[in-house]
N, C-alpha and C positions, 0 to 999 in steps of 0.2 A: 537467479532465483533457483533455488534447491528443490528435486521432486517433494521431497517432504512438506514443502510451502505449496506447490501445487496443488497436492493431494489436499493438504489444509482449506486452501480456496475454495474447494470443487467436493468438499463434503457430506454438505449436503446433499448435492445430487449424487453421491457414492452409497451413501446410505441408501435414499430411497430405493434405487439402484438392486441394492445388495435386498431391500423387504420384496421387489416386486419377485426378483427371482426365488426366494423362500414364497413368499405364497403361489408361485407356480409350481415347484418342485412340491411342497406340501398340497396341495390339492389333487393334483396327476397323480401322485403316490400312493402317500400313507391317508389322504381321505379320498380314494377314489371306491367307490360303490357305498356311500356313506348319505344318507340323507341329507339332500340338498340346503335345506335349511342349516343345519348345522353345518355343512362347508361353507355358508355363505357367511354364519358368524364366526368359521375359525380364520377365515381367509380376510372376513372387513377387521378381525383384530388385530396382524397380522400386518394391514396395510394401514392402519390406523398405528401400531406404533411408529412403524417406522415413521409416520409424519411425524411423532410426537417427541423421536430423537432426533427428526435432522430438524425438527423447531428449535426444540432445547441446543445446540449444537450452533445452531446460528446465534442464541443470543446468548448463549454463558461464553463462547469462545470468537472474541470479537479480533478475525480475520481481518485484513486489510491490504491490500494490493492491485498491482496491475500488472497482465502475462503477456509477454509477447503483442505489443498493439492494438490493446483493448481487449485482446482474444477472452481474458475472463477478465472480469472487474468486482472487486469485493468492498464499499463503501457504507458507512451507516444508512442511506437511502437505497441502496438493492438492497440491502439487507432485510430491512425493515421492510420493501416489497415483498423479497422472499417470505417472509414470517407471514403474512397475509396469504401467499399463495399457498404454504402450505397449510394453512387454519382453513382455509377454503377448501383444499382437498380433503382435509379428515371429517370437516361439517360433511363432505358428498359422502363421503364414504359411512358414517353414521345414518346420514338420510337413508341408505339401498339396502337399509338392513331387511328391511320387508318386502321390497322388488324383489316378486317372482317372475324377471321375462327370460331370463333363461340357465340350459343348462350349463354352461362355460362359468361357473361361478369366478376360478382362480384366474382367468384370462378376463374378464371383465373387470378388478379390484389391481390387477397387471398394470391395465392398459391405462388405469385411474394414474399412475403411479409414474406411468412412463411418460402422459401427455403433462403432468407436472416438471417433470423431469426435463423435459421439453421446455417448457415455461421459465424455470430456473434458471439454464443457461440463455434463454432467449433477452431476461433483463438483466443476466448479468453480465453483459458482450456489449464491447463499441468498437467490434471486428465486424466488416460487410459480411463475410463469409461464416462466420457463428452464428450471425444474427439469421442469416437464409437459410443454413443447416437445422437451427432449434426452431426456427418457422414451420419447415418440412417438420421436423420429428413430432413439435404440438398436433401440428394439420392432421397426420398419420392418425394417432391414436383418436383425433377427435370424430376423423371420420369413420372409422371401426366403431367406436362407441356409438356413433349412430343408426349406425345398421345390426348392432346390436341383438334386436328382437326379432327372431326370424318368426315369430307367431304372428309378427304382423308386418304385414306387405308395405305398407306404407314407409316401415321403417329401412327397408331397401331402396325404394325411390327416395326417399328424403336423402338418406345417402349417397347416393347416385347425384344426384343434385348438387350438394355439397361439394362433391369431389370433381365436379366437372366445373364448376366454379370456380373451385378452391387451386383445380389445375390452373386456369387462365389466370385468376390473381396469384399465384405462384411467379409463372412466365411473364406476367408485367412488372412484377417484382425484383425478378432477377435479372431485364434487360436494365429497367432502371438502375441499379445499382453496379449493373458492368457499364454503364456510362458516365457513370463516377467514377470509379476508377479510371477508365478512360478520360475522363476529362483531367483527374488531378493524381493520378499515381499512385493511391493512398488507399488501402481498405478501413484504414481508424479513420474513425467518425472526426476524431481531434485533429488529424490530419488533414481530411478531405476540409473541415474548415477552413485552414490556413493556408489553402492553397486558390481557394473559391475567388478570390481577387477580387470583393465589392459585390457592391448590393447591385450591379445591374446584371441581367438575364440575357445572357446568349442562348440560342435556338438550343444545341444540344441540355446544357444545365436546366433548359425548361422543359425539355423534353424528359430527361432523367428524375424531376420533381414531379412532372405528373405523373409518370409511371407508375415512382413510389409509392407517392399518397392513392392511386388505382387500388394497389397489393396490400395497403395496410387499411385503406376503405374496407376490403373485404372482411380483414379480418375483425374490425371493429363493427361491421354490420351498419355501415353510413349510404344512406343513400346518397347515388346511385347503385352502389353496389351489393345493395338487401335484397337479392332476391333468394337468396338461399333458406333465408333466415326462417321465413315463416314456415315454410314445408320441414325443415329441418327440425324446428322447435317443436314443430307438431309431430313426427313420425316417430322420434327418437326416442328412445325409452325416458323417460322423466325423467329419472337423476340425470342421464347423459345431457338431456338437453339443460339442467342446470348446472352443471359442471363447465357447459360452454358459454352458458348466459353470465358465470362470475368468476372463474378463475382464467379464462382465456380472456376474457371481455381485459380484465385487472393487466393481464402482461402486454396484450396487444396497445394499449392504450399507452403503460408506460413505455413501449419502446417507440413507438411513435412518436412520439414525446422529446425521448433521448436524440433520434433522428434528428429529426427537426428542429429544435435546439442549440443542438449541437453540430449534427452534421452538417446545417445547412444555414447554420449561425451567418446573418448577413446579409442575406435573401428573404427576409421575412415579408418584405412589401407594408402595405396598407391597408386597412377597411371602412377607413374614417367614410362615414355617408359622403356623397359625394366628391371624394377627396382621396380614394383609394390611389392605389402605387404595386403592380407587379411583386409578387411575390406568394409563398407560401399561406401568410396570413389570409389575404381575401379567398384564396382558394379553401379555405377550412371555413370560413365565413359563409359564404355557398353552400357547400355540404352540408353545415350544418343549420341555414336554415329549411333547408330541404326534407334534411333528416326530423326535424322536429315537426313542420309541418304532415307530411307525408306519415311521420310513424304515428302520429298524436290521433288525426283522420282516419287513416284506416282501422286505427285500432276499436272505434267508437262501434264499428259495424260486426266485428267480428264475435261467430257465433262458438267460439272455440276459447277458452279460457286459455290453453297453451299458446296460440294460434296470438288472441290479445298479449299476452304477456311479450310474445316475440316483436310484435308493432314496437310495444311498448319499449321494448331494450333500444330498437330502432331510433325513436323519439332520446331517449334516455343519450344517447350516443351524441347526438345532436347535442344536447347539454352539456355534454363533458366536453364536446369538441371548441366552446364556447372557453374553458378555463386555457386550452392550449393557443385558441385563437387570441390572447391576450400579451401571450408572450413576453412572459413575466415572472419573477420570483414567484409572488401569490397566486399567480395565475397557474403554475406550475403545483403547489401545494393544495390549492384549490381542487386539480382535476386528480391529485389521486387521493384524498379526502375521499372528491365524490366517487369515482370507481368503484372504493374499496366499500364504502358505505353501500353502493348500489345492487354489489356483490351479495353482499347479508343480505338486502332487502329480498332479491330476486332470488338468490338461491333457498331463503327460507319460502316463498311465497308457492316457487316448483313442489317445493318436500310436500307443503300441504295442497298441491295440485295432484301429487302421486297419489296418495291417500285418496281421494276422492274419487279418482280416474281406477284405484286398483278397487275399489266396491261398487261401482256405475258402472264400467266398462268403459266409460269417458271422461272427457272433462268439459263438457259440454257447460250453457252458462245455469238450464235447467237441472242439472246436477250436483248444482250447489244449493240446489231449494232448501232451508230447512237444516243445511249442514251445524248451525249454532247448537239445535237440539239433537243432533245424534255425536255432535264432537266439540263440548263448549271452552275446552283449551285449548284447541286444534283451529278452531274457529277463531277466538281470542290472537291468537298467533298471527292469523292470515290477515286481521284489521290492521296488527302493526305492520306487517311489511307491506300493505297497500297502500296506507296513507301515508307512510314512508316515499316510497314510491311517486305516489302524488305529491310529497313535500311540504304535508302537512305538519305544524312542530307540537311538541316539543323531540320531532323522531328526527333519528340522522339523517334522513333525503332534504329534510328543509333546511337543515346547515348547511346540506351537501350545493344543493342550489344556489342559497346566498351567496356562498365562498364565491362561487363559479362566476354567477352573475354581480356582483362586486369587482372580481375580479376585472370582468369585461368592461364593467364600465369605467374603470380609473385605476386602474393598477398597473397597465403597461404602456409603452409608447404610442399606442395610440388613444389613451387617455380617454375622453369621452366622446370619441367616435364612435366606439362600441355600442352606444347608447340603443340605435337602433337593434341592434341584434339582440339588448338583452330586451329590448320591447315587445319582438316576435316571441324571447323565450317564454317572458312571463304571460303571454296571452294564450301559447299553446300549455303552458301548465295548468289553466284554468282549465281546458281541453278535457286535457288525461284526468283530471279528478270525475269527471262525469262516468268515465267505462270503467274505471277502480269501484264506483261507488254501484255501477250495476252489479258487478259481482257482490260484495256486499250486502246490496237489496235482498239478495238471492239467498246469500248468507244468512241473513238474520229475518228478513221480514216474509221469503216466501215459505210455502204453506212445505211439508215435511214429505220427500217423492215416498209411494206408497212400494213397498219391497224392498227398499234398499236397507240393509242393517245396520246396525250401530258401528260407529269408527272408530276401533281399537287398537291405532298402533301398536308396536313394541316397544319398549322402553328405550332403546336405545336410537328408534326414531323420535319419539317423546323430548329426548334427553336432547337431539342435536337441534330442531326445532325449537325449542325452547331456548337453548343457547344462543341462536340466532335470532329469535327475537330481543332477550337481551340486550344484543351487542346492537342490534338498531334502536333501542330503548335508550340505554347509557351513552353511546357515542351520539343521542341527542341530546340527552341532558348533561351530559361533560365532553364537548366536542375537542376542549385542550386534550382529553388522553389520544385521541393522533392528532390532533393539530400540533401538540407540542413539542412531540417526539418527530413530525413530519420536519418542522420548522428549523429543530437541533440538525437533525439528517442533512437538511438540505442544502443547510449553512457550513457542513464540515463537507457536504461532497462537492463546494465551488462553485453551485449555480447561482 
């Protein structure tokens, strides 16, 4: 393969690449002593093209290949991943148009740019060692964005937090997968399959799976390994913390996916009620009813509207972990369906948590008293990605659940064993509609907090909230525009 086809591959992330360093040389430069506001809109334009040519770029020039042992891989399903990831970063970047937390504008809209960047190559690799490089390079950026706000202290510890987490799930990550290799020779995923010898588990290969699943628990926010999540959600400046609630959530999840799948094609085990079998399946089975219980419950108590929403992704994970626990074509199309859907929901749901939290000072649950009358399309917004969220239809969370839970109960090998897991899911989604619908309450029927002033976004927060509800709007009411294109993807990348 010719550099020229390389470079082709890996365009997109060369572009975005080429916009972060133009909005760093342009900010430090030629807008340095320049009223912050206006760095912040030359800089989100700036980092908002470039999404908007390496999107176009992914879908008018239809790349395809494989480098060096998975090292990169360019198929109609990364592809179509990719395009999601980078529609997710230009929605954040639209949302921070009004985020004043600090003064680093070009190094904040950078690092947007970079943890994408990050993401890119992390679902476009079925290399062990690309995949644990663009882990590291996401991680990096995500946890700078967190710490972010030096106006507020919190946003240091939450950080802090993160990163000492995120160290340990790194290191369980990376011994795991040096014991793949050590066990079968191989850093490709396709490889490490065909070398796996059957569906039964010797001590090291179960040692090397729990590991894994340990390092990509974290990054998916499953309990046991959410404890980052709440502090993090809460201290980090708003867009950051939805930037990690849907564009990391989206790549963490498909490569986990690809892992597991693929890498560890064979070993999937059991979870039929009573009738389980050793393997990765019942291990995701556990987590996630863990994860749905646990995030569904805490979430009901919580007096922090960021603080709920982070339970909430917690819970949410658990349901997605339900489409992979199927292990299945549909079950497969199912969970990134719901990711990408849950992506829209959560990341519009933050945009109108900033707003409220940048005129309150918080985002407390009283601080939404009355929000309907001081912001009645801002408010309008927040009811669809909540009951989205909760899975209410005709919005894409309730497609998103069905798929998932469909999936589980009859779409993979183990058939209607699932049955029980999707029993827990639909019980705890009863749950989460009760602390969706507090805020809500708060929204519309409490009485109007006395000093706070009218909530006037800027149009280009307007503009991307609004597109995001949208997109949780239509991808309910016409779930074929990605099921369809998912379906096509899927069927030409050989799963």
């Amino acid at each position: 393969m010719s550099y020229f086809e390389i470079l082709k591959l890996a365009m997109p992330e060369t572009i975005l690449t080429v916009a972060a360093l133009a909005v760093l040389f342009v900010d430090l430069t030629v807008m340095r002593g320049v009223e912050r506001a206006y760095r912040r809109r030359v800089s989100a334009a700036l980092a908002g093209l470039g999404c908007l040519v390496s999107a176009i770029w992914l879908i008018q020039v239809p790349a395809a290949g494989v480098i060096g042992n998975g090292l990169l891989v360019m198929d109609p399903l990364t592809r179509l991943v990719k395009v999601a990831l980078v529609a997710l970063t230009a929605l954040t970047v639209l949302i921070s148009l009004d985020s004043d937390f600090t003064d680093h504008v070009g190094e904040y809209f950078a690092l947007l740019l970079l943890g994408t960047i990050g993401m890119l190559f992390l679902v476009g690799s079925e290399n062990l060692l690309m995949i644990f490089v663009a882990l590291e390079l996401t991680s990096v950026s995500l946890y700078i964005l967190t710490a972010f706000n030096k106006r507020n202290p919190r946003s240091a510890e939450a950080a802090l937090k993160y990163f000492l987490f995120g160290s340990l799930a790194a290191a369980f990550t990376l011994y795991g997968l040096s014991l793949l290799y050590g066990l079968t020779g191989s850093i490709g995923l396709r490889g490490i399959a065909g070398k796996l010898g059957g569906p039964d588990l010797d001590p090291l290969l179960a040692a090397a799976l729990v590991m894994t699943l340990i390092g990509f628990g974290f990054k998916v926010a499953a309990v046991p390994f959410h404890l980052w999540a709440p502090d993090a959600y809460q201290g980090a400046p708003t867009p950051s913390a939805a930037f990690i609630a849907s564009g990391s959530k989206v790549a963490s999840f498909f490569i986990l996916a690809k892992v597991l799948l693929v890498g560890f094609a064979g070993v999937e085990g059991g979870a039929s009620w009573r009738a389980g079998s050793p393997g990765w399946v019942p291990m995701l089975a556990v987590i996630a009813v863990a994860s749905m219980v646990l995030g569904n419950l805490a979430a009901i108590v919580q007096p922090s509207v960021k603080r709920l929403l982070a339970y909430s992704a917690i819970a949410h994970a658990g349901y997605a972990l339900l489409g992979l626990a199927a292990n299945s074509l549909p079950g497969l199309s199912a969970l990134i369906y719901y990711v990408i859907t849950y992506a829209l929901s959560a990341l519009g749901a933050f945009a109108v948590v900033s707003l409220v939290e940048d005129r309150a000072g918080d985002a407390k649950l009283e601080d939404f008293a009355g929000f309907s009358r001081r912001a009645p399309l801002m408010s309008l917004c927040l009811l669809v990605f909540l009951l989205s969220l909760a899975g209410i239809p005709p919005l894409a969370g309730f497609f998103g659940k069905f798929y998932v839970f469909a999936a589980a109960a009859g779409g993979g090998p183990n058939g209607p064993g699932l049955l029980w897991l999707v029993a827990v899911a639909i019980a705890m989604s009863a749950v989460s509609l009760y602390y969706y619908l507090q805020v809500l309450k708060q929204t519309y029927v409490g009485p109007v907090a006395a000093g706070l002033p009218l909530v006037g976004p800027g149009v280009g927060v307007q503009v991307g909230v609004v597109l995001l509800a949208l997109g949780v709007l239509g991808l309910g009411c016409f779930p074929n525009l990605l099921v369809g294109p998912l379906t096509t993807a899927l069927a030409a990348a050989g799963f």
